[in-house]
Structure formats: C-alpha cells, structure tokens
VOVEX-763173 format. One line per 4 residues: number of its first residue (from 1); for each residue y, x, z of C-alpha. Coordinates in pm, whole numbers, plus 50000, padded with zeros to 5 digits. Each point is the difference from the previous one (the first is absolute). Layout:
NUM = Y X Z; ...
//
This chain:
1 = 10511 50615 64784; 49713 49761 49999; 49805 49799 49695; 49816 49695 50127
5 = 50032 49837 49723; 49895 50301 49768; 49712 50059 50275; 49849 49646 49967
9 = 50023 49998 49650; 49836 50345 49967; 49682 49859 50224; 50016 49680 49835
13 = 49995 50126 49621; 49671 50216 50144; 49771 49658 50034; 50040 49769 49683
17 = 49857 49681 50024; 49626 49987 49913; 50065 49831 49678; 50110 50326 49877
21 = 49836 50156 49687; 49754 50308 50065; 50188 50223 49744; 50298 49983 50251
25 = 49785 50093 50275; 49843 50267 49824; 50387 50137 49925; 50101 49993 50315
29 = 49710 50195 50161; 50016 50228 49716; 50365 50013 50103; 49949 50032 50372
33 = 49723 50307 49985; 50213 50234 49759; 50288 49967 50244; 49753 50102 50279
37 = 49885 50243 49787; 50380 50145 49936; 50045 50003 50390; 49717 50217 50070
41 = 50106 50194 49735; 50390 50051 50098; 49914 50048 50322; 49706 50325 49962
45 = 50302 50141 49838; 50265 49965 50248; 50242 49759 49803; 50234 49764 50132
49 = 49986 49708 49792; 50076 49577 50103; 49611 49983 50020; 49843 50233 50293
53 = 50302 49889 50248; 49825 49681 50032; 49685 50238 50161; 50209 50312 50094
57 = 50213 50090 50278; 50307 50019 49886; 50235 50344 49957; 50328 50006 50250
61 = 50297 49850 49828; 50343 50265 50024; 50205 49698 50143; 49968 49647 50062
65 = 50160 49895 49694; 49753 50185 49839; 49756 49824 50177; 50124 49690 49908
69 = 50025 50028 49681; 49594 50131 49921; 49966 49696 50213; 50127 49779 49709
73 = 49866 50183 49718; 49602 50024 50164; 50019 49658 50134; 49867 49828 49672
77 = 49744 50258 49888; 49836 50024 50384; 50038 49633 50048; 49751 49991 49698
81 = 49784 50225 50102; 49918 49904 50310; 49930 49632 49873; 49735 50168 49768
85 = 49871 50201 50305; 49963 49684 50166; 49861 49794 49740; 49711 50285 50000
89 = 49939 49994 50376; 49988 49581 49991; 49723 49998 49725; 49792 50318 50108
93 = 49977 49875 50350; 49943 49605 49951; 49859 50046 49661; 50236 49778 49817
97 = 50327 49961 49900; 50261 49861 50262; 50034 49575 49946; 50327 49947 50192
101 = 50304 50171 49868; 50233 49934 50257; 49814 50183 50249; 49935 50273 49778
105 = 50343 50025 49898; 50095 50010 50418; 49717 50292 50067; 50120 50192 49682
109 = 50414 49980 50166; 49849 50080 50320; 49879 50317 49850; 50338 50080 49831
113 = 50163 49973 50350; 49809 50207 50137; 49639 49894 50093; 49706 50230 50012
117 = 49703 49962 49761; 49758 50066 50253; 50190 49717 50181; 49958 49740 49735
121 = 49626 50137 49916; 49932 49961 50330; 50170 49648 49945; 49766 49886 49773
125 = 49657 50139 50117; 50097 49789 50325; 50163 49704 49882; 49869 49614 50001
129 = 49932 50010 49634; 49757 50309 50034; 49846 49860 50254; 49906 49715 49799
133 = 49825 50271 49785; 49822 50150 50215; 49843 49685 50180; 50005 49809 49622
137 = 49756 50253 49776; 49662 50056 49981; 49886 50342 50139; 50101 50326 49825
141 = 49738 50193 49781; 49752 50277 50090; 50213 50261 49788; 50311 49901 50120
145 = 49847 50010 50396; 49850 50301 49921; 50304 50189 49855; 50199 49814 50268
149 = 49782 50185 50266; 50020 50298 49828; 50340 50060 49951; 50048 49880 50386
153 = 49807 50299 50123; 50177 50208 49764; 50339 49828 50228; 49851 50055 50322
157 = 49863 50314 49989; 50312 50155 49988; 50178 49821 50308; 49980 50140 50320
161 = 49936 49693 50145; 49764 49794 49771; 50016 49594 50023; 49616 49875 50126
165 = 49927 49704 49785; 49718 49743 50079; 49893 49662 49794; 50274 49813 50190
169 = 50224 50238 49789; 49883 49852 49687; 50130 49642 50080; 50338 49858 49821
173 = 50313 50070 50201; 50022 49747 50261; 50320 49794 50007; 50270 50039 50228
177 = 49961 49889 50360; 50254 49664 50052; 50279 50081 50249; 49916 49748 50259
181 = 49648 50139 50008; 49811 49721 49874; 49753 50230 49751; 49718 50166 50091
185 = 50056 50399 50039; 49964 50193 49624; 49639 50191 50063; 50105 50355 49980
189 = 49971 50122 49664; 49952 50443 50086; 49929 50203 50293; 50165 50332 50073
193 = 49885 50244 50201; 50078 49932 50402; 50180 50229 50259; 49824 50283 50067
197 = 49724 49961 49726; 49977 50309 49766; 49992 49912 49655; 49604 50055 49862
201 = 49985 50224 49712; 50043 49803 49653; 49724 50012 49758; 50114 49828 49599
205 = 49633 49944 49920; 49896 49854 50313; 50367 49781 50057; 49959 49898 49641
209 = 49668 49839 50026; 50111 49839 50301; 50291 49829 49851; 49798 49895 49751
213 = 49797 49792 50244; 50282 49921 50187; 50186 49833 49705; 49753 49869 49767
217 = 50074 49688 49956; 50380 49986 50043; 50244 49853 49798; 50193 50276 49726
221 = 50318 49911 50170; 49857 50098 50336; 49935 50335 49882; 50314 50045 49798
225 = 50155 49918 50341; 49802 50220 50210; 50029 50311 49796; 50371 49941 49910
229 = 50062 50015 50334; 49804 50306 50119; 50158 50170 49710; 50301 49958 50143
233 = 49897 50145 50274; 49867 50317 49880; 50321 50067 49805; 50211 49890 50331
237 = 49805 50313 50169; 50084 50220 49704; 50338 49950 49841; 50220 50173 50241
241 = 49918 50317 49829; 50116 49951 49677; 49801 50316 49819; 49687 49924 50183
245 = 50022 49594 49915; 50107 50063 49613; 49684 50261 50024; 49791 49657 50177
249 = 50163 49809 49711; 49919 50202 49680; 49661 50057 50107; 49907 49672 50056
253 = 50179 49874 49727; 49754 50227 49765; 49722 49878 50189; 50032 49633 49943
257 = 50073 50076 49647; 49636 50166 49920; 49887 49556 50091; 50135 49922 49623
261 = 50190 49678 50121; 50293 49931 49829; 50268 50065 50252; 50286 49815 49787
265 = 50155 50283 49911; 49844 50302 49752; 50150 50305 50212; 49863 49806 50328
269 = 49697 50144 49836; 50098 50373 49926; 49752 50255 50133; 50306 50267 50063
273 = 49996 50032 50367; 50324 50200 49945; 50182 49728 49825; 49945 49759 50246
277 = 50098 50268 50283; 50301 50070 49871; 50077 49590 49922; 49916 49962 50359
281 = 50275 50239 50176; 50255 49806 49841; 49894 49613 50046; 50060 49784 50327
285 = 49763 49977 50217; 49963 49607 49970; 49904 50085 49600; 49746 50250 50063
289 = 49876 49738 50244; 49990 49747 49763; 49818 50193 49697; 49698 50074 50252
293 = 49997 49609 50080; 50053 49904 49640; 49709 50245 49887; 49765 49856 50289
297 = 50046 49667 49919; 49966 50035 49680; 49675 50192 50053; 49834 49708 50163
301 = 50152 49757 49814; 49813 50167 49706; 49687 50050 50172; 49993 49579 50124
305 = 50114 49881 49634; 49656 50207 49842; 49814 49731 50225; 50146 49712 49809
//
C-alpha cells in the first residue's frame, strides 16, 4: 500500500513558511532531536519499535501477508522519519533550509521508494544549486582549511590507494560537459596513482600541511565536497566487514566528538566507544554513512561560521 499523499504532506509540514514564529521552530527541533535521541536509544538495546525501521534492516516477515501488513502499519512512522533525516542532510550540507517544497517533497518519496542516502547526498554535493555555492562564496577560513586538511589525512591514510590532490583540486566542481561537445573539457579535479606506480608511503603531518597549501583559499563548499566524497571512499573500502567497519565507525565517531562541535544530536557526542559499537552492528550501512558526513560537515561548518 502506498501514501503519496501522507508522504508529501509529511515533507511539506517539515518546512513552514518563513513567516513562522521562532517558538514553533524551537518546538519542532526540540521535537525532532528527542526522537533521534529515542532511536539511538531503542536501537543500543535491540528493540523493534516504528522508529529504527526507517534506519534498520528490517527482520524476515513469516509470510507475505505478514509482510504486508508491517508494510501498512510502518509506512507512516518511516515516511516521517526519513523526511526529518532528509531535512538534516539538506541544511548540514547547503547550510540552509531547503526553499522549494515540491522538490523536497519528490527527493523525500524518492527515499521512501527506495533511494539510497548516499545517492541523494551524493545528489546534492553535485547538483547545479551547489555548484552555485561553491563558485558564489568567498573563500573558506583558515580553521575550517586547516581542520579540513586534517581530517583528510586522517581519510587517506587509511586507504590503500590514497587520492593525490594538487591546487587544481581546490577549484569549484566544474559543470557538466554539453552533449554535443561544445564546452571546454572539466580540468581534472584528483589524480590517482597510475598503472604500475607503487603507492608512496603516507605521512598525516606532512599530507596535512600540504593540503593546507593546496586548499587555502577555496570555497567551504569545495571542501565539504571534497572530503564528503573521500569519506565515502574510505568507508566504501571498509564496510564489507561489518565488525571491522562498526569498529572504523565507533572509533571515529569518539574521535570527532573530543572537537566539541555540536553534532545535532547529544549522544552523537557520547565518549562510549562501546555504545556506538554496538549502535553500529545494527544500522544500515547508508546511516552509518551518513552520521560520518553529517559530523564532518558539521565540523567545518563550525570551524567557517567562527570566521564570521
């Protein structure tokens, strides 16, 4: 059974008009993180509840009927859910809230059918609109390019393959080459190593200072881009072990928490590697993706905004 209207209406109710008074805001957020909060919680302790299907795989049914029928009763509560999710990703990763509803409202059932967050992330961080961002803003500041660079070496160092970035690397995403051919060619953006090169060994200190000079100067939304996407990477090259990536997870996790930036969420910040361990072997792999982006961008967006 489907809810397109319910689904529509869920995203819509999400983005009120402008107009609407602060106090409302502040309820809804207030609203939105104990929810989160209830998730994490339900889910360290194994429950079953409306809430962590929207972000867990679900259990095998006895019978299709059976099926059907969770189907109906879920569909509302996950439909919800994943329009918060999405309301998150859209205002962590353009840093502000989403202005057309429609579209919102099509990305948000696109989700409910089906779609992959690291899809529609990946959306976003290479869309027209962020584009605009990227080639519209001043350049980013010397904390956020420094914890950018930082937090990049941290990324590569532990592929086998690391990505070789130069200054070219630090320029906003070119657009996409017309069909008939009638654009220049997009400068290439990363080098990787070539056939028969051997990888040279990866120093953080050294890498870090180089990104640093490599990137100074860039726009924020270049290096939300950039380290978005080679985060993606490193957990691509890691979560086919599910032990070993929920270990990759949990520590990191605990290590971005010790930069005091308000992840939206107070058990984002918990020390307990443990907790966050054990959340991990239950989540999807597209959520555990997404709460490394979300704490990343986040992180710089923090570090730009003490510039201002």
């Amino acid at each position: 059974m489907r809810y397109p209207g319910l689904l529509l209406t869920t995203a819509l109710l999400l983005f009120l008009p402008a107009c609407n008074s602060m106090d409302n805001g502040i309820t809804r957020t207030k609203e939105y993180l104990t929810r989160q909060a209830d998730l994490l919680k339900i889910a360290t302790r194994g429950s079953r509840s409306n809430v962590t299907l929207a972000n867990a795989s679900p259990a095998a049914s006895p019978s299709p009927e059976h099926a059907a029928s969770r189907e109906d009763i879920d569909a509302p509560a996950r439909a919800k859910a994943n329009a918060e999710l999405l309301k998150e990703m859209y205002s962590v990763v353009f840093m502000q809230d989403p202005k057309d509803r429609s579209t919102f409202g099509n990305i948000v059932d696109s989700l409910n059918q089906g779609a992959s967050l690291e899809g529609i992330y990946n959306g976003f961080t290479h869309s027209t609109e962020y584009r605009k961002l990227e080639t519209g803003k001043s350049s980013a500041s010397p904390d956020a390019v420094k914890i950018f660079s930082e937090e990049l070496a941290q990324l590569e160092s532990e592929l086998p393959d690391p990505t070789h970035f130069n200054e070219k690397s630090a320029q906003p995403l070119p657009p996409p080459l017309i069909p008939d051919g009638s654009s220049a060619p997009a400068p290439r953006e990363i080098e990787f190593t070539g056939v028969g090169e051997s990888p040279r060994p990866f120093n953080k200190q050294e890498m870090t200072a180089k990104y640093e000079k490599h990137f100074i100067g860039a726009s924020i939304f270049t290096l939300k881009r950039v380290i978005g996407d080679e985060a993606l990477k490193t957990m691509a090259a890691k979560k086919d072990f599910r032990e070993k990536f929920a270990t990759w997870f949990s520590r990191n996790v605990v290590r971005l928490s010790a930069r005091n930036v308000d992840f939206g969420l107070a058990l984002r910040n918990n020390p307990d590697e443990a907790f966050h361990y054990k959340w991990a072997l239950s989540a999807t792999d597209d959520r555990l993706q997404w709460e490394i982006l979300n704490r990343l961008h986040r992180l710089l967006n923090d570090a730009n905004r003490q510039k201002q």
